[in-house]
C-alpha positions as a LaTeX table, in Angstrom:
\begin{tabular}{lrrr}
\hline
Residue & $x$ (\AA) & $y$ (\AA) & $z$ (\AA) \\
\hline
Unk1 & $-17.50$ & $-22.07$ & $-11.19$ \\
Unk2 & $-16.42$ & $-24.94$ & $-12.74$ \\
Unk3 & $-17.84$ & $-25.47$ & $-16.57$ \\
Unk4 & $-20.17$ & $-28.24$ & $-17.11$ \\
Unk5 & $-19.59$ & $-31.68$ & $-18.91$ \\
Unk6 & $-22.31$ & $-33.26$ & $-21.36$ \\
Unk7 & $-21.87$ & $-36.33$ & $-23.01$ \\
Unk8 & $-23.65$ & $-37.75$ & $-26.11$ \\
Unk9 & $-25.31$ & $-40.99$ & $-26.68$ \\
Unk10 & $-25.16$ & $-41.30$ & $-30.26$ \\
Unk11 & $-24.27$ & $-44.39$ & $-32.83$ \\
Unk12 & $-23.37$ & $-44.55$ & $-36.85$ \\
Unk13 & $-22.92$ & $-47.12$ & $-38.78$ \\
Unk14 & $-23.19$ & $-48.03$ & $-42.35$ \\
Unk15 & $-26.90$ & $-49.01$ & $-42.28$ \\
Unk16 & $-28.03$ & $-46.85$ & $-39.83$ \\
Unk17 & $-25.75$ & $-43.82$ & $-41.53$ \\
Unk18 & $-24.10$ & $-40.84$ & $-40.02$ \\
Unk19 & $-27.26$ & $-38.76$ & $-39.84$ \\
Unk20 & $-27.43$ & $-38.76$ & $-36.25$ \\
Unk21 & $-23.75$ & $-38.44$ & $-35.00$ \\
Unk22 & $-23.56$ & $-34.90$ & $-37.04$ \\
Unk23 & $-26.69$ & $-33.26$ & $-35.95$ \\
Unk24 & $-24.85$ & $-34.36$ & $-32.16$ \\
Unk25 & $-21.38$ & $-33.02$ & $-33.70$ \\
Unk26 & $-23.37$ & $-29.62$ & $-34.67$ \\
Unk27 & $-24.38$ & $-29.32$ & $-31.08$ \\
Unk28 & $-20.90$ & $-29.97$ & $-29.45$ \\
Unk29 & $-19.02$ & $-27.77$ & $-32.05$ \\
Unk30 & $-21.69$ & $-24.97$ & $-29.83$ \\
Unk31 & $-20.96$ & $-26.35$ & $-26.29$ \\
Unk32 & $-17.14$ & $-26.58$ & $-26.58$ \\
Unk33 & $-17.00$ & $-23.28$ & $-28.13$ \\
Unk34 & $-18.84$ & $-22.24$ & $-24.57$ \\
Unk35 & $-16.35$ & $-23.64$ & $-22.65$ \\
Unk36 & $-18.68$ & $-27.23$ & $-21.64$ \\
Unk37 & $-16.84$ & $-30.54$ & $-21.98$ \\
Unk38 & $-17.97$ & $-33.03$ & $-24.19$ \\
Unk39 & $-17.77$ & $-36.69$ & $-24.95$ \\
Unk40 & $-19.47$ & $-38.78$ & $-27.49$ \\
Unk41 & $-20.49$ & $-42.38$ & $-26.57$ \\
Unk42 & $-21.51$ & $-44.59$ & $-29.36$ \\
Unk43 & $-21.04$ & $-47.10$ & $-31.80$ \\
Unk44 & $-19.30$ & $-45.40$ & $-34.82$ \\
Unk45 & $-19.68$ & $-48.57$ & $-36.80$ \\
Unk46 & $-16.02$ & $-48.45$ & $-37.50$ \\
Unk47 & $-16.68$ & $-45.42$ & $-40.42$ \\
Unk48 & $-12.89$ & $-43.82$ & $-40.87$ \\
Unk49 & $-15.25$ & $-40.65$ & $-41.59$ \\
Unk50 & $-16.80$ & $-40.91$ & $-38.68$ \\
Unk51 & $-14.19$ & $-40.99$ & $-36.30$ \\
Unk52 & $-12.63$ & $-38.88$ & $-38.07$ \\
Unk53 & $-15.47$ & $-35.53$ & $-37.23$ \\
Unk54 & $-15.03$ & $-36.69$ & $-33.81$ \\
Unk55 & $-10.81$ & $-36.51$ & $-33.97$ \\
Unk56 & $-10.78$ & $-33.46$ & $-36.26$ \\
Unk57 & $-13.01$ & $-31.56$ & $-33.32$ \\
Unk58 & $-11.22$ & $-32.97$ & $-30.10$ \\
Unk59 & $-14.41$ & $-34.72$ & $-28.88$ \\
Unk60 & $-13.20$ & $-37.81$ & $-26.86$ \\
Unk61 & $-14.97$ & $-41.06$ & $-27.90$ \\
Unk62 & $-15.79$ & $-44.08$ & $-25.69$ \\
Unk63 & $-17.09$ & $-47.37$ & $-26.47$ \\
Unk64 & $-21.47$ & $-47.84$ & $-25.70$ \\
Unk65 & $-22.15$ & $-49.23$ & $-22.53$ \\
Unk66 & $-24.61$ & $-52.46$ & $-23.02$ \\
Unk67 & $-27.08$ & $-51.29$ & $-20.55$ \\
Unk68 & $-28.36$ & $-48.20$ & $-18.33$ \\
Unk69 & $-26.62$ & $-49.71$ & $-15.34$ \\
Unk70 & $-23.07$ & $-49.24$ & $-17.66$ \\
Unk71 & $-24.91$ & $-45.98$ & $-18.71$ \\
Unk72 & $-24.49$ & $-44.14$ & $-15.29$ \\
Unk73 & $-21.61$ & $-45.62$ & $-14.48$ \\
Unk74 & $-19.91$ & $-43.93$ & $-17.36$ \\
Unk75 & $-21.87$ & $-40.40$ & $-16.48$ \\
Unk76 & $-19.65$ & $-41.34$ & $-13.24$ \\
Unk77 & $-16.72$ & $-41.78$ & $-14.29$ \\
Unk78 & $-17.07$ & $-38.81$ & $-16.91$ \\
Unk79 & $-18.58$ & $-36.77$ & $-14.39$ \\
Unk80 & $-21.10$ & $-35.48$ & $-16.60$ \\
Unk81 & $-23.86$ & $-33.08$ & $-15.73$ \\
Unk82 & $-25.86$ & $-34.02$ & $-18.54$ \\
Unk83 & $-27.10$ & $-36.23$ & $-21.29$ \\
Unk84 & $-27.98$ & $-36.03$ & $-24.70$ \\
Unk85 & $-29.25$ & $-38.86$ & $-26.31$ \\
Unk86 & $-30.07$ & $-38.83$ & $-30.23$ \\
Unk87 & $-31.00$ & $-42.75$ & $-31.12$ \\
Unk88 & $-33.81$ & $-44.90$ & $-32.53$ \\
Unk89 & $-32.07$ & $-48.13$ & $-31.02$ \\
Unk90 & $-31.76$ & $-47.02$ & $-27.54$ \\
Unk91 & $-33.86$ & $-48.63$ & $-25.05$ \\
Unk92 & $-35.52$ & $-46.09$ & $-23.30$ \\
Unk93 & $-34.47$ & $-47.09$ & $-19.91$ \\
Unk94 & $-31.11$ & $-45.66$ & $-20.73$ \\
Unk95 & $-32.27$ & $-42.27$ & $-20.81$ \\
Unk96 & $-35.07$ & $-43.02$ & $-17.57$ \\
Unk97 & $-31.83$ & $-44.49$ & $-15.00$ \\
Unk98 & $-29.47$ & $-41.38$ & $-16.22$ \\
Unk99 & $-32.52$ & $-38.92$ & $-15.70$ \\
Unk100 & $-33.49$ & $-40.86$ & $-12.21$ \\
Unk101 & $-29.97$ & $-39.92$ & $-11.03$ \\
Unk102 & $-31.00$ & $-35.94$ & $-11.17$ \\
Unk103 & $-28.72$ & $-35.57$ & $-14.55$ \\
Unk104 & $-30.33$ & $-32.96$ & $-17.20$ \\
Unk105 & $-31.24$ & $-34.97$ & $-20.25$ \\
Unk106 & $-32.14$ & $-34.13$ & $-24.16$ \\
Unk107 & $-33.60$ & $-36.48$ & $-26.48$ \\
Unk108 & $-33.17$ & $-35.49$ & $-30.10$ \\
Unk109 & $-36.21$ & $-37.12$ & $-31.71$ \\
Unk110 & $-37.97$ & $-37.22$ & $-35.04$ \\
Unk111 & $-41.57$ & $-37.24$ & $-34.48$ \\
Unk112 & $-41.90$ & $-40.46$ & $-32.11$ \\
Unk113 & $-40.73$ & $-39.24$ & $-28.61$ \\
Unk114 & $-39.98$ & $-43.53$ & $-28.58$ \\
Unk115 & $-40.63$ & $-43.76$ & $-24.78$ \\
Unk116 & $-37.25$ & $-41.73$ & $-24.08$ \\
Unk117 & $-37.33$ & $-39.16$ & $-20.76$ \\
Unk118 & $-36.09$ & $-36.15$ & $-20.75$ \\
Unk119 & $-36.25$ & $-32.83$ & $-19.29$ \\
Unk120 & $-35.69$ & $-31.35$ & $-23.12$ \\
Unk121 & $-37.32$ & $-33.01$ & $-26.22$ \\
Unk122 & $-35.62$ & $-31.13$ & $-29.25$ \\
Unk123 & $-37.41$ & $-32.21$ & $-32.79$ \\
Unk124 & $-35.80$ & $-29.96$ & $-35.74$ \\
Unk125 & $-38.33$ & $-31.47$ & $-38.43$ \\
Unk126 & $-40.10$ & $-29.17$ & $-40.51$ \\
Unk127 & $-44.03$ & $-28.82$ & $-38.60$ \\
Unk128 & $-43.09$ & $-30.13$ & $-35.71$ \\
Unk129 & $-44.11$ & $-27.64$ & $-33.66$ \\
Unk130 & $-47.73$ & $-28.55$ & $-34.98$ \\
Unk131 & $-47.45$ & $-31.72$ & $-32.40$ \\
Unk132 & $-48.56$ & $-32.02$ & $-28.55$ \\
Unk133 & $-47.25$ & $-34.94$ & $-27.17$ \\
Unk134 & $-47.66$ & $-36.06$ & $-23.78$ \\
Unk135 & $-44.43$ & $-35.01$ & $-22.05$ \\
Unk136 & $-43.49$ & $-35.65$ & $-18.67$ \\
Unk137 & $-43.62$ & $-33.11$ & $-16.40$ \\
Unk138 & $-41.48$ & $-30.13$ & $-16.55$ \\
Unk139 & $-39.86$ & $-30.89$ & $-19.69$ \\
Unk140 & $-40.02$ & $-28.86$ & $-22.41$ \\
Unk141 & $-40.26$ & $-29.50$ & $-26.30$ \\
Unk142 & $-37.93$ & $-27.17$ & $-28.49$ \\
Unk143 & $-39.91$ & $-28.04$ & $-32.69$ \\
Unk144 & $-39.26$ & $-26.71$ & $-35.59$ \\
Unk145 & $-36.92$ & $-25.35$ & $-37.89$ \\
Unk146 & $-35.98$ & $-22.81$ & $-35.66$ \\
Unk147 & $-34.00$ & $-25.50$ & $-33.74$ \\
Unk148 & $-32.37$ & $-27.51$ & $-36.69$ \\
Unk149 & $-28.73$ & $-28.35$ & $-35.90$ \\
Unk150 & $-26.52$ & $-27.42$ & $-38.49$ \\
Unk151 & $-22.61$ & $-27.76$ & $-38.27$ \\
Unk152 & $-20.44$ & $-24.89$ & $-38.13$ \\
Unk153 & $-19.09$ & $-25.72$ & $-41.77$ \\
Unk154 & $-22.50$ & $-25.18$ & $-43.19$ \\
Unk155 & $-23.52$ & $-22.00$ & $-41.14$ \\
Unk156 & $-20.56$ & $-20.01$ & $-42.09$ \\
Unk157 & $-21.03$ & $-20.64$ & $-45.97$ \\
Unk158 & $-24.37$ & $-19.46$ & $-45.29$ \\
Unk159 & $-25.43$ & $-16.42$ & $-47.80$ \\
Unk160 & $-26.05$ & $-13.19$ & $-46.59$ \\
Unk161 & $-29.26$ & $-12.90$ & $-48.59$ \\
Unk162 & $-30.48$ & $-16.02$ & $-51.11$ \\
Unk163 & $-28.96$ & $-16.48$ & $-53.80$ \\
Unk164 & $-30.20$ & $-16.28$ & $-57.00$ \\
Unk165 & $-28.89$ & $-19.40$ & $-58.82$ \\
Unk166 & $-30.32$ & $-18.36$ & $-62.22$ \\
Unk167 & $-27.51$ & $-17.95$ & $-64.67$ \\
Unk168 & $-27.09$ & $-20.01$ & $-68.09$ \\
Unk169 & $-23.89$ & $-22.14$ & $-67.24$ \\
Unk170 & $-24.06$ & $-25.41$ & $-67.58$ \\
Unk171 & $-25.56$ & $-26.31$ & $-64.34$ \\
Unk172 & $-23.06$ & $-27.64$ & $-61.61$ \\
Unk173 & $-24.99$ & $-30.47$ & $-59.86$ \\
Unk174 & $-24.05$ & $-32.71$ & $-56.52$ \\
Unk175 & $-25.52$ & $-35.75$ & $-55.79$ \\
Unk176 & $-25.05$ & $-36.73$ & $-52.23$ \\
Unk177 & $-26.76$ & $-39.85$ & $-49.78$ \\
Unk178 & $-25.07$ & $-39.63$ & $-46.56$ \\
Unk179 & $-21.87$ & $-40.60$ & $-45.20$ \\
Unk180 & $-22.54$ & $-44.62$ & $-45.87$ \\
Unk181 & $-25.38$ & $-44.70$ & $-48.90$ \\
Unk182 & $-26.85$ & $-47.21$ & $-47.62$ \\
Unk183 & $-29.62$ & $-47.84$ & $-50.05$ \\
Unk184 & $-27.33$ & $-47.38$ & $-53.18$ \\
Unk185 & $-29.16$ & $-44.39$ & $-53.95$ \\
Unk186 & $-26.17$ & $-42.99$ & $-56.27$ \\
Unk187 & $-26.13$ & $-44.51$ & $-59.11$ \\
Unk188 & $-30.11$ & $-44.70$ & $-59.64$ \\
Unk189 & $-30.31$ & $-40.92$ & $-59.58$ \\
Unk190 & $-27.19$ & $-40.57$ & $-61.93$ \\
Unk191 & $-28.94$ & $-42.61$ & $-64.36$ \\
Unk192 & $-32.09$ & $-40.15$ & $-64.27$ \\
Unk193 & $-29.68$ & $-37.34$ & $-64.16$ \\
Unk194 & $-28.86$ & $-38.82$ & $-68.11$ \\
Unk195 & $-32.36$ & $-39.58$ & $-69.27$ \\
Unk196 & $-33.24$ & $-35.95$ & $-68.79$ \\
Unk197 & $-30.72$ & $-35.17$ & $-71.95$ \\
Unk198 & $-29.81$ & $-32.03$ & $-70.73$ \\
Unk199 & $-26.26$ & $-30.58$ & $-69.94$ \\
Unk200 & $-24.88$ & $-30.90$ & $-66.53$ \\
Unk201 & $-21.65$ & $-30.82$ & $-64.62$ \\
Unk202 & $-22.13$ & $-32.99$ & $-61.91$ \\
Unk203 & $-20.41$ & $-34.14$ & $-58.56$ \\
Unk204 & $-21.47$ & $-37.65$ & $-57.78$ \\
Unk205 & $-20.28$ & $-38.98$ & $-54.07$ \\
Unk206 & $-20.03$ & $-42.62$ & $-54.07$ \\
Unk207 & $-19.66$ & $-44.15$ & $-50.16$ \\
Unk208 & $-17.60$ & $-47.41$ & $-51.52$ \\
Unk209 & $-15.76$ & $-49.00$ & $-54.18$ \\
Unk210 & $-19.11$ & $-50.70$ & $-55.01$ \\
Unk211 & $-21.04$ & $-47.65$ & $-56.11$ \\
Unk212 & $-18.21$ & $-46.36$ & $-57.44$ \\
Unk213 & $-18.34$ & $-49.07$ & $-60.10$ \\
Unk214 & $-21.82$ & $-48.99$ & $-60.72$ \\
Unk215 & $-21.44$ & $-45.13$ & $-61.52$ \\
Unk216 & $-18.24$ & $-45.93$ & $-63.68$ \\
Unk217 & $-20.48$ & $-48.05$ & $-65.26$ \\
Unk218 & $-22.96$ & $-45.36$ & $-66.45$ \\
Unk219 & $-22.73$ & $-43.66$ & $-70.31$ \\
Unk220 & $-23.68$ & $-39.87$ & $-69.92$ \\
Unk221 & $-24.79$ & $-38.29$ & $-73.18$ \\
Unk222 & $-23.85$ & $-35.54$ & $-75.16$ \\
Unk223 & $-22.70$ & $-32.37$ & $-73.00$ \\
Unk224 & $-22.96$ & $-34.50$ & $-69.80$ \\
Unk225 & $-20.08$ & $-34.84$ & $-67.30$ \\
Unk226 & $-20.37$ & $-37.01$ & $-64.06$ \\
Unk227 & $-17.08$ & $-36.71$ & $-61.54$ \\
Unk228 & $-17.04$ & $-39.81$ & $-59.08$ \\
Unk229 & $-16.04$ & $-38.19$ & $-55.43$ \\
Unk230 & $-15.30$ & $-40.17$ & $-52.12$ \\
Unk231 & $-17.37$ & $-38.62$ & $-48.95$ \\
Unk232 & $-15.43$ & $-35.39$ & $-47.98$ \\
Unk233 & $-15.70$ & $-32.83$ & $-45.52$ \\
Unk234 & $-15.21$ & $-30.22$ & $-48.18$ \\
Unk235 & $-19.06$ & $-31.01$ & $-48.73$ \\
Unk236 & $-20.69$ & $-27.73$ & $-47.64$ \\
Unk237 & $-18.86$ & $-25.82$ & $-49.82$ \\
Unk238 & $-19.32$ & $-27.83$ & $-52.70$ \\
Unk239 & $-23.28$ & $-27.36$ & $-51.83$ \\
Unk240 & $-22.99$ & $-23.92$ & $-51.35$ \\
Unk241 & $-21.47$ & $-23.63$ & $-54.88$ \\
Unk242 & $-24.00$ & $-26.12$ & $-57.12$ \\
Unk243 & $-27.06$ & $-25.63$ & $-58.90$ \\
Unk244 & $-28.54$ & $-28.44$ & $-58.06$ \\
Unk245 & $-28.23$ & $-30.98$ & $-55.39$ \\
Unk246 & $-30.17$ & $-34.41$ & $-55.09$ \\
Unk247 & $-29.85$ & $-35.51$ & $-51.74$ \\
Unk248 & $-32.10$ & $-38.34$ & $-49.41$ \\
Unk249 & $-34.60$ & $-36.32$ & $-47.40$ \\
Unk250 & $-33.06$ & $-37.03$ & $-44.18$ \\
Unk251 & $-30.75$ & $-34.76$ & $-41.87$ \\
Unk252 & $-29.36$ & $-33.00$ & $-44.78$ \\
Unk253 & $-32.12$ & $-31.40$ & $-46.36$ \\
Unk254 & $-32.04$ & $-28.88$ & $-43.34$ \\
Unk255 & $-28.24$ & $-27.91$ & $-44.42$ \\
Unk256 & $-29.42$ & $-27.33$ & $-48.26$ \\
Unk257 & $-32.54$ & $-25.50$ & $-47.08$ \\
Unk258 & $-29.94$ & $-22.92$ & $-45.09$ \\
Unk259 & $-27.51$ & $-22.74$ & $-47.50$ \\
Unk260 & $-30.07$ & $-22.06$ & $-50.16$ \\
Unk261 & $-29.19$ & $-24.77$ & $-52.24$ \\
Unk262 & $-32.23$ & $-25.71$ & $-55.00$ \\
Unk263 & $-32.67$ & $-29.44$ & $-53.83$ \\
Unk264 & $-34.33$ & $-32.30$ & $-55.54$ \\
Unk265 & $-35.29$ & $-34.71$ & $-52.84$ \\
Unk266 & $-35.90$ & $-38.74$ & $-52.99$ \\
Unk267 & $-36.85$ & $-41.13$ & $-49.85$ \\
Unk268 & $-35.28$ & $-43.80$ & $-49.24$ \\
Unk269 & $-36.35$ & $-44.96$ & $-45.31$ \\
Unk270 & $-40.10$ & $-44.82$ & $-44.01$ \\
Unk271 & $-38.75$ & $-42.24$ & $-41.60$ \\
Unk272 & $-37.97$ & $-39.83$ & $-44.11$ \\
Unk273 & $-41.17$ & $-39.91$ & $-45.69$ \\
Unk274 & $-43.13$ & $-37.27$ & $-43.54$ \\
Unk275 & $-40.78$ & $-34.55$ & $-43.92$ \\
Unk276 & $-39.99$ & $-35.18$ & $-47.71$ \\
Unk277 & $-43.91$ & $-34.89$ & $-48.47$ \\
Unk278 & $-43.91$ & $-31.31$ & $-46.31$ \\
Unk279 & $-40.54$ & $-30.15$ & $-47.98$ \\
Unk280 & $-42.39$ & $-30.63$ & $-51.27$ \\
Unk281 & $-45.72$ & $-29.28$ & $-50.31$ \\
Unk282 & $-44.25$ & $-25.85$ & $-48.74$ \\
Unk283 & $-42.36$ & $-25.76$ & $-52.44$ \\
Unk284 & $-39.34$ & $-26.13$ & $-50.50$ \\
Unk285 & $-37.53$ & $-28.77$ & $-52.11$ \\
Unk286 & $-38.81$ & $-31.27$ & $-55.67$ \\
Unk287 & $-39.54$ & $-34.03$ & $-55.19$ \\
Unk288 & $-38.35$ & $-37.55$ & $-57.03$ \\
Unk289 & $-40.09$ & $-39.84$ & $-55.11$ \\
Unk290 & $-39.35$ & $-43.53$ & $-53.31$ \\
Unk291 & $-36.09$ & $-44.41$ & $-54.45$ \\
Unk292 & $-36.93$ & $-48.40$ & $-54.31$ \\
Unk293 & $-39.88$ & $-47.08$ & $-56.82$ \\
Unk294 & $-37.07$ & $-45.52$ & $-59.32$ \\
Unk295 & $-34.53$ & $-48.28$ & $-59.28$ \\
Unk296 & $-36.32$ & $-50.34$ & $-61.63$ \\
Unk297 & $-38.32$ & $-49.44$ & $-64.48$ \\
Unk298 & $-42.11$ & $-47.58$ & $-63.78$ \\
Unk299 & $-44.51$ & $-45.09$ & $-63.75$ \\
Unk300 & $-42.17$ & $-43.40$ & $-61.35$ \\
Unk301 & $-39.97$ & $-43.01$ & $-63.83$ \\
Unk302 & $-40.66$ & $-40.23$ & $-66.18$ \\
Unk303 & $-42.59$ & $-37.97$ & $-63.84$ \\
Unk304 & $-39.06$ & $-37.77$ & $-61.24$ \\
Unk305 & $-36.98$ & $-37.31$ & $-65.17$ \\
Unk306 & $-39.10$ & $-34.35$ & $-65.46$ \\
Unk307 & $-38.49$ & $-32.91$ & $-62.43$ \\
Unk308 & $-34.74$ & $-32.98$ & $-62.71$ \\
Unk309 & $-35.02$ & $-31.36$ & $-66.76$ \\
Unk310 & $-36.74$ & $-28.62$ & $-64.96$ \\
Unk311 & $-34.43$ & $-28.16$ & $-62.70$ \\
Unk312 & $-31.72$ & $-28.41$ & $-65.04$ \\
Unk313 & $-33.23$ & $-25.69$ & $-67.91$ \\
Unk314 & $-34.99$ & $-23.69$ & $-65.46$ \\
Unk315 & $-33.09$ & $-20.95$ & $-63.61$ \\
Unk316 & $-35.91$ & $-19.15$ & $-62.53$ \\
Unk317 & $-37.39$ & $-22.78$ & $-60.98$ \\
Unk318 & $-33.65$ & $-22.67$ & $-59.01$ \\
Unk319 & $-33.90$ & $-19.62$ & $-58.04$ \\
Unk320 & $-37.05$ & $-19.96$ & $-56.47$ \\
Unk321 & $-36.48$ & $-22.83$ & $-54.62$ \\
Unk322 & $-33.89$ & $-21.19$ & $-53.01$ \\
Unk323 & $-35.37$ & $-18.30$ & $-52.12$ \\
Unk324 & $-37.65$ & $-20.26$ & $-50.51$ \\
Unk325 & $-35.29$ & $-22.50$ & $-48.12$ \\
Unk326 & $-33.21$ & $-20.05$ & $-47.57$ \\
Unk327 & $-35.68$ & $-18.29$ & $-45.88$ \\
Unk328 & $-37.17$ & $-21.47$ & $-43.42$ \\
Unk329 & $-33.66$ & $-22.61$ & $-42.03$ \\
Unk330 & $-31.90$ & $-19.30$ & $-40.21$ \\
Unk331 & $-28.83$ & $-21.52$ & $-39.07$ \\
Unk332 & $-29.23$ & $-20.34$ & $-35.32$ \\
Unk333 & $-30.85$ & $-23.38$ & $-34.23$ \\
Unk334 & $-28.14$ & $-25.07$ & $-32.36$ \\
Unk335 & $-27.50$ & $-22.03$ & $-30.79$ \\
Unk336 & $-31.31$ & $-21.50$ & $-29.72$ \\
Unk337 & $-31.00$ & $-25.93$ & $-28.17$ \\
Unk338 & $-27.96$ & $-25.59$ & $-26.09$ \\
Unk339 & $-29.18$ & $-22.01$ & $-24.41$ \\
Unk340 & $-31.87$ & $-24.46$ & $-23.42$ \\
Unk341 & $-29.63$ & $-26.84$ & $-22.21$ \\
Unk342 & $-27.52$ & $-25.30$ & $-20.60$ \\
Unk343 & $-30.37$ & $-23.16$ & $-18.74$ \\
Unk344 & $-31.46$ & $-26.38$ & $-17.63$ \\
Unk345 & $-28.28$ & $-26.88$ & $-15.95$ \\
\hline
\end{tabular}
């Protein structure tokens, strides 16, 4: 029997970020290492880093067709058997005129099904599973963190048990926004990183030249140490090793949770909201707040300082918060979508 080909309909760019091409990466890494073909079509946004997960992993790229009619004819000529489609730019008759064909599809969403069709509807965000949207018939919804797709990097540094993070060193921190940082969110928390005035050793990754100046630009204090780092794909092991990690409650925070990593969480994109205010409620991340609210100065200020000096001081606060997320993120979700997909096929 000849092995199946899927592609993926997935874009990056700097503004959009690089959110959505690795949750797609996580979930070829598991088809090709079942023997299915798989291409990625999208808009990379012309991110070196980008291309480069696809090159590094043998995925072939092609360019984004400009409508569904270009759609099918690249399922065609790829000779795909399925679709996955993992975009809030997409018109939604992309995904109908592939399904209409008798393809298997899979929308990753985040809350908003956003008119796509599908015969699988995957949602990794925390709750989800709580929802009961209209679906059409005979697909299925996979919701939940039992589904989050996490890339192979991250799921082998994953801890046996979690870990306790509560020695005295002087903290190791990493401050990370996504592949592009495209709300300058680095430098902002750096800054509140030195009003809390306590010791840290901290790994700050700046996307460009520009927010590598702005962080050059900051004065840490006494027994404060910030190390400017370009994007690198030596990430997950860096998180597996800090403290602390402030990160933009987006695609990531899944990785930290899994990894047990005590995060400190900010928002920068109304989309991000919902699952940063349930990270924080379940006590499975802190929270810092809207970064727009803590670029300038506030009553946002001093509450997200605090936060962070806890974080800092407190090993037992660590340790706790990643005993916590360890133990909602099992790594085994990709595994768990593309059993479904592939059923389907």
């Amino acid at each position: 029997m000849t092995s199946p080909t899927v592609g993926i309909r997935c874009d990056a760019g700097r503004r959009t970020g690089v959110g959505h091409l690795l949750r797609c990466v996580a979930l070829a890494e598991e088809l090709t290492a079942r023997g299915v073909g798989v291409h990625v079509i999208g808009d990379l946004g012309g991110l070196a880093w980008a291309e480069a997960q696809l090159l590094g992993r043998g995925l072939p790229h092609h360019p984004p067709p400009v409508d569904p009619a270009g759609l099918i004819a690249a399922a065609e000529r790829l000779r795909l058997d399925a679709l996955v489609v993992d975009s809030y730019q997409l018109p939604p008759a992309n995904s109908a005129a592939v399904r209409a064909t008798g393809r298997t599809v899979l929308a990753i969403v985040d809350g908003d099904l956003r008119g796509q069709t599908a015969d699988v509807y995957v949602d990794q965000n925390l709750d989800a599973e709580l929802a009961t949207p209209a679906l059409p018939a005979g697909a299925i919804r996979l919701a939940g963190l039992d589904y989050a797709l996490l890339r192979v990097a991250v799921r082998r540094l994953r801890p046996a048990r979690a870990p306790q993070r509560g020695d005295a060193r002087t903290p190791r921190v990493v401050a990370f926004f996504g592949g592009t940082d495209a709300y300058g969110a680095a430098p902002t928390v750096a800054s509140l990183l030195i009003r809390t005035g306590a010791p840290f050793d901290a790994l700050v990754v700046a996307a460009d030249d520009r927010r590598r100046h702005e962080l050059l630009a900051l004065a840490p204090g006494p027994g404060q140490r910030i190390e400017i780092i370009a994007p690198t794909d030596e990430l997950p092991k860096l998180l597996a090793d800090a403290d602390v990690v402030v990160s933009a409650s987006g695609t990531s925070t899944w990785e930290l949770l899994c990894l047990g990593a005590p995060a400190a969480l900010i928002w920068v994109a109304d989309n991000q909201i919902l699952g940063y205010e349930r990270a924080v409620a379940r006590g499975l991340a802190a929270g810092l707040g809207r970064l727009s609210a803590l670029e300038t100065p506030g009553p946002a200020i001093e509450p997200a300082v605090t936060v962070l000096r806890t974080l800092l001081t407190d090993p037992a606060t660590r340790a706790a918060l990643a005993a916590r997320g360890w133990a909602a993120v099992d790594g085994r979700g990709v595994e768990r979508v593309a059993d479904a997909l592939l059923t389907r096929l």
